[in-house]
C-alpha positions in Angstrom: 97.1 86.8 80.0 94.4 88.5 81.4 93.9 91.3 84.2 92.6 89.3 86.5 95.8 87.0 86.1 97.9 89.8 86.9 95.8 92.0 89.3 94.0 89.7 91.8 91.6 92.3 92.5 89.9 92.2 89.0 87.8 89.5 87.7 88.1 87.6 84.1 85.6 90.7 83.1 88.2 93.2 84.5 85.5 94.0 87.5 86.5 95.0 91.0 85.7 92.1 93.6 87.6 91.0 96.9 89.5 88.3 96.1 88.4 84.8 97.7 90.8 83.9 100.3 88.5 81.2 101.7 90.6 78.1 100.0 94.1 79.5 101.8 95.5 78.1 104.6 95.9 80.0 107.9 99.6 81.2 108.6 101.3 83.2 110.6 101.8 87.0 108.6 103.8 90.2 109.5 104.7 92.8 107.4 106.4 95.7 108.3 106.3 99.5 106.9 108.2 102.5 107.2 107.3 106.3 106.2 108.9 109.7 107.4 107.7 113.3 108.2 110.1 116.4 107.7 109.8 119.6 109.6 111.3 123.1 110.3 113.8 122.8 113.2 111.6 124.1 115.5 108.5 122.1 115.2 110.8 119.2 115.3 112.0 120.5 119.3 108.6 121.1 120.1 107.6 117.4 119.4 111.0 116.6 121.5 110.7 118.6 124.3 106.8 117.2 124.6 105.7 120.8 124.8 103.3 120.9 121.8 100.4 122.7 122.4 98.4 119.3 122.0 100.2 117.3 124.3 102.4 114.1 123.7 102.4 114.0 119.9 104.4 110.7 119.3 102.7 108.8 122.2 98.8 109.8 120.3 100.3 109.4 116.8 101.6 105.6 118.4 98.0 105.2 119.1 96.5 106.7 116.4 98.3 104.5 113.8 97.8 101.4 115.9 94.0 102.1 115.7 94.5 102.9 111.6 95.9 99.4 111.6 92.7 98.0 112.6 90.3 100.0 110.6 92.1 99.4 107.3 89.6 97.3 105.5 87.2 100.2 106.3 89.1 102.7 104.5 90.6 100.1 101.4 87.5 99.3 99.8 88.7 95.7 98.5 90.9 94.9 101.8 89.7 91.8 104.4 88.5 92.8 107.7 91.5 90.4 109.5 91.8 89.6 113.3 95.2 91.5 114.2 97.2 89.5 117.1 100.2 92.6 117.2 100.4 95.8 116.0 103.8 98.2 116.6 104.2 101.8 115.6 107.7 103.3 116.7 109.4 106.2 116.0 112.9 107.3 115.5 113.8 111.3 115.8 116.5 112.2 113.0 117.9 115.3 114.6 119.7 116.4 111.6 117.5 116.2 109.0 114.7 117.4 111.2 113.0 113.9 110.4 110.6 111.4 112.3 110.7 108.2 110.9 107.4 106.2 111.9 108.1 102.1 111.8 104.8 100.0 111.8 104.6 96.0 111.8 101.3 94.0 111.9 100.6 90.7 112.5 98.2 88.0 112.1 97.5 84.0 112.0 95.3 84.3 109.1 94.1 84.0 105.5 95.6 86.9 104.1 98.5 89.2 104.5 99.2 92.4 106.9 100.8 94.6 104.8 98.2 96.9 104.0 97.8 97.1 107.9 101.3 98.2 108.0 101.1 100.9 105.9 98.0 102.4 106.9 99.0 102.3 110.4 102.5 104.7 109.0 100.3 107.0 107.3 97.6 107.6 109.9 100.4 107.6 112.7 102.4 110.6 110.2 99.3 111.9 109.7 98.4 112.6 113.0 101.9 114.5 113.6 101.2 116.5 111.1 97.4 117.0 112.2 99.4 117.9 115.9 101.8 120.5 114.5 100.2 121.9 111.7 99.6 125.0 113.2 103.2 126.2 114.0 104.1 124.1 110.6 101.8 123.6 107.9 105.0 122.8 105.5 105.7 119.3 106.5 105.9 116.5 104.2 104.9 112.7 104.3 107.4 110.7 101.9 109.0 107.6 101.8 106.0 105.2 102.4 106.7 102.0 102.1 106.8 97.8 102.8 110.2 97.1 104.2 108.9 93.3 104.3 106.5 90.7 104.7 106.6 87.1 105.4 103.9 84.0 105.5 101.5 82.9 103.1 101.8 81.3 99.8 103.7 83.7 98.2 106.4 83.5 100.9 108.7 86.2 102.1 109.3 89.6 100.1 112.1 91.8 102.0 112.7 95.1 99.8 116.3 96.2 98.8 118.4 98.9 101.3 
């Protein structure tokens, strides 16, 4: 077995190349990330109350992910440039644990798979709440990135455990 039958991304020589999708059939994709940001109390209220000092910080983080999702094959060197039909970023505010969990899904009738899509649009949307608050809280940490599931193409559905 060689690299490249393991890694798609690696040739027979173990080079870098985009893998040829040309031969696939055109399906209907969506995968669909998650990712969280945690914060001191306080930062957490500001983003709640909508009195950060700039502005709506879940409605531009929204946007900003939903416009990561569409640059991602200029930031993932070996990722196709794909013709996204939906993108969704939402968020859910966990009080307790002073928590915002970002949700993403991406979709396409293509070639290839969303799920890169998906996560870039989590981590651009997180990063851009912690790009908001970082000056009243530059403690705040990113974790928890990852595919919650996928479905279409030849390789079928992948949904990941609880």
């Amino acid at each position: 077995m060689t690299t490249s039958d393991v890694l798609t991304h690696f040739d027979a020589q173990g080079q870098a190349h985009m893998v040829d999708v040309g031969g696939k059939s055109s399906t209907k994709r969506i995968a669909v990330a998650t990712g969280r940001i945690t914060m001191l109390p306080a930062t957490l209220a500001l983003i709640e109350s909508g009195t950060a000092k700039k502005g709506d910080v879940l409605g531009i983080a929204r946007l900003a992910g939903i416009m990561g999702a569409k640059k991602t094959s200029e930031l993932i060197p070996l990722c196709h440039p794909i013709g996204l039909t939906h993108v969704a970023v939402e968020f859910e505010v966990l009080s307790a644990e002073s928590t915002v969990v970002c949700k993403a899904t991406a979709e396409t009738v293509g070639q290839t798979g969303v799920e890169m899509e998906a996560l870039t649009a989590v981590q651009v949307a997180l990063l851009t709440i912690y790009d908001m608050c970082k000056a009243v809280d530059r403690g705040m940490t990113i974790n928890g990135v990852t595919l919650l599931e996928k479905h279409g193409g030849k390789s079928g559905s992948f949904v990941a455990e609880a």
